[in-house]
C-alpha positions in Angstrom: 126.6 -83.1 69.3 124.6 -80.1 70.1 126.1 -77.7 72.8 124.3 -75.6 75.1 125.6 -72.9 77.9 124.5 -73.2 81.6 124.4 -71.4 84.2 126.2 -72.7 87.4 122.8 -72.0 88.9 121.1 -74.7 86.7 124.0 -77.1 87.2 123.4 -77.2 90.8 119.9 -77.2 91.0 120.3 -79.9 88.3 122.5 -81.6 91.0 120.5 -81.1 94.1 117.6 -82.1 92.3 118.8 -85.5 91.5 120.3 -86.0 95.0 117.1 -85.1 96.5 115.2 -87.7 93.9 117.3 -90.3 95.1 117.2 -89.7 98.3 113.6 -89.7 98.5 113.4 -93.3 97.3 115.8 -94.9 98.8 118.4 -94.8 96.6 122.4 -94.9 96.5 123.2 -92.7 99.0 126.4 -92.5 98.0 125.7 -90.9 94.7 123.3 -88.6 97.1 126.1 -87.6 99.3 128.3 -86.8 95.8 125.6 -85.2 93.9 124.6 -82.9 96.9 128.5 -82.0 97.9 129.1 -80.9 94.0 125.9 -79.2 94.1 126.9 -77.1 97.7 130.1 -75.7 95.8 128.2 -74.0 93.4 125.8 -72.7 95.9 128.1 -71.6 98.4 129.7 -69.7 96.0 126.7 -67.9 94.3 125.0 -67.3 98.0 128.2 -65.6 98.3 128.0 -63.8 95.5 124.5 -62.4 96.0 126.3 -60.9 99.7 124.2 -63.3 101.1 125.7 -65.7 104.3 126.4 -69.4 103.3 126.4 -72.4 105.3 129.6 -72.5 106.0 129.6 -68.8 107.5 126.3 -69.4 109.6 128.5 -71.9 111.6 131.4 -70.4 111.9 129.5 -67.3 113.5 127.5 -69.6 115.3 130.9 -71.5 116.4 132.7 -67.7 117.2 129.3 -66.6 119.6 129.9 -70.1 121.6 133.8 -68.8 122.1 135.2 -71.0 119.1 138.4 -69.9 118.0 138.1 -68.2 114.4 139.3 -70.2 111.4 139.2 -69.8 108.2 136.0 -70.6 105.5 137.9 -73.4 104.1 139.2 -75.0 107.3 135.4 -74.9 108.8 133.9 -76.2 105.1 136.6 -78.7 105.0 135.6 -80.1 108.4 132.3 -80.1 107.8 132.5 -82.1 104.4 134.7 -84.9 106.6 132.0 -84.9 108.9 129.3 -85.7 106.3 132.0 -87.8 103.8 131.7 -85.6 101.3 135.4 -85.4 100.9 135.7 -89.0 100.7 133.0 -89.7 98.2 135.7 -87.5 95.9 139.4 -88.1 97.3 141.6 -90.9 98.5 144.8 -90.4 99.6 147.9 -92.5 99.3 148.0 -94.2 102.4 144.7 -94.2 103.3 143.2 -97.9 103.4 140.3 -98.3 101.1 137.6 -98.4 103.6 135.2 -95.7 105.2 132.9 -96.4 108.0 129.9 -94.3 108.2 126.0 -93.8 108.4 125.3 -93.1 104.7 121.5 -92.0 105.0 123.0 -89.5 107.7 125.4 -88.4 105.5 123.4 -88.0 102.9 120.5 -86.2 104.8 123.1 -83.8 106.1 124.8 -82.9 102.6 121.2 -82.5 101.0 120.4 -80.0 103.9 123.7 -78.3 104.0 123.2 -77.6 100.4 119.6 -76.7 101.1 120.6 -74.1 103.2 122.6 -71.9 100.6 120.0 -72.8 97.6 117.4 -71.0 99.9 119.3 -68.1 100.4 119.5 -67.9 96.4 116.2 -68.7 95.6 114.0 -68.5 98.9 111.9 -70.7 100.6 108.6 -70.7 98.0 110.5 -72.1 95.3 108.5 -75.1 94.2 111.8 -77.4 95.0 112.6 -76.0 98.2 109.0 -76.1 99.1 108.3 -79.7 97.8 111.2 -81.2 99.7 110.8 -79.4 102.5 107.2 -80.5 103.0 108.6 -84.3 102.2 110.6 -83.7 105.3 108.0 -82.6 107.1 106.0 -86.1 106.4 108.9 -88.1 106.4 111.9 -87.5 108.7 111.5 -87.7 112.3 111.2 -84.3 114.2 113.0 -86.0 117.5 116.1 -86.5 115.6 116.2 -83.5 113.5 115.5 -79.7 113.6 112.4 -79.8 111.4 111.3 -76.2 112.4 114.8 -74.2 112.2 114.3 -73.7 116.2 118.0 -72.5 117.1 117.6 -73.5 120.5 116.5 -77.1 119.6 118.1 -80.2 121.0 117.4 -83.8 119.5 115.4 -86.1 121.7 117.6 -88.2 123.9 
C-alpha cells in the first residue's frame, strides 16, 4: 500500500467534486447530500482560516440585521444542516424512528451550494470547478425557484 499526504483542501474539493458529479446526472442524492456536508466542514473551516466569512457567518449576520437574536456558529450551522438533512445522512439517535421525510434533490442542491459558498471564498469564482458548475446551473436549474444571480433582494417566484 502506498501512502500519500493531502491537504484538507484536496479532500474537500475531492468531495465536492464527486457530489457535484452526481448531482449533475441524476444520481443518489443521498450520497450528494453526504459527500457535500463532509466537504462544507473542511471548507468552513479553511474559509475561516484564510479570515474570510463562511456560510454559516453570512447568515447569521444576515439573520442579526433582520433583528434575529445572536446565537452561536454551531447552533446556526447545526440548524442549517437539519434543514438540508445533512445531520441525518450521518446520525441517528436512539429513539428516533428510522425514517426521514424530505425532498432529496432540494437537499442536495442546497448542501452543494452551501458548500459552494465557502469553496469560493477559498478559491474564487474563476476556478475551473466553480466556474463549470456554476454555468451548469445557469443552463440547468430554474432561475424562478432559485437565486441564480446572488440578487440579495431576490424572492422565488410564487
Amino acid at each position: 500500500m502506498t501512502t500519500r499526504e493531502y491537504t484538507r483542501l484536496q479532500l474537500a474539493e475531492r468531495q465536492l467534486e464527486a457530489a457535484i458529479g452526481l448531482f449533475m446526472v441524476g444520481r443518489d442524492r443521498f450520497s450528494v447530500i453526504t459527500l457535500a456536508g463532509a466537504a462544507d466542514v473542511i471548507l468552513s473551516q479553511l474559509a475561516l482560516d484564510k479570515d474570510k466569512s463562511n456560510f454559516t457567518d453570512a447568515l447569521i449576520e444576515e439573520a442579526i440585521r433582520n433583528g434575529a437574536a445572536e446565537r452561536t456558529r454551531a447552533e446556526h450551522g447545526r440548524d442549517i444542516n437539519d434543514v438540508l438533512f445533512i445531520n441525518d445522512m450521518k446520525h441517528m439517535d436512539k429513539d428516533e424512528d428510522g425514517f426521514v421525510e424530505m425532498d432529496p434533490e432540494e437537499c442536495a442542491f442546497g448542501a452543494i451550494m452551501k458548500a459552494m459558498v465557502n469553496y469560493i471564498a477559498i478559491v474564487g469564482r474563476e476556478h475551473r470547478t466553480v466556474a463549470a458548475f456554476l454555468f451548469w446551473v445557469g443552463k440547468n436549474m430554474d432561475p424562478k425557484k432559485y437565486n441564480l444571480s446572488g440578487d440579495p433582494n431576490w424572492k422565488p417566484a410564487e
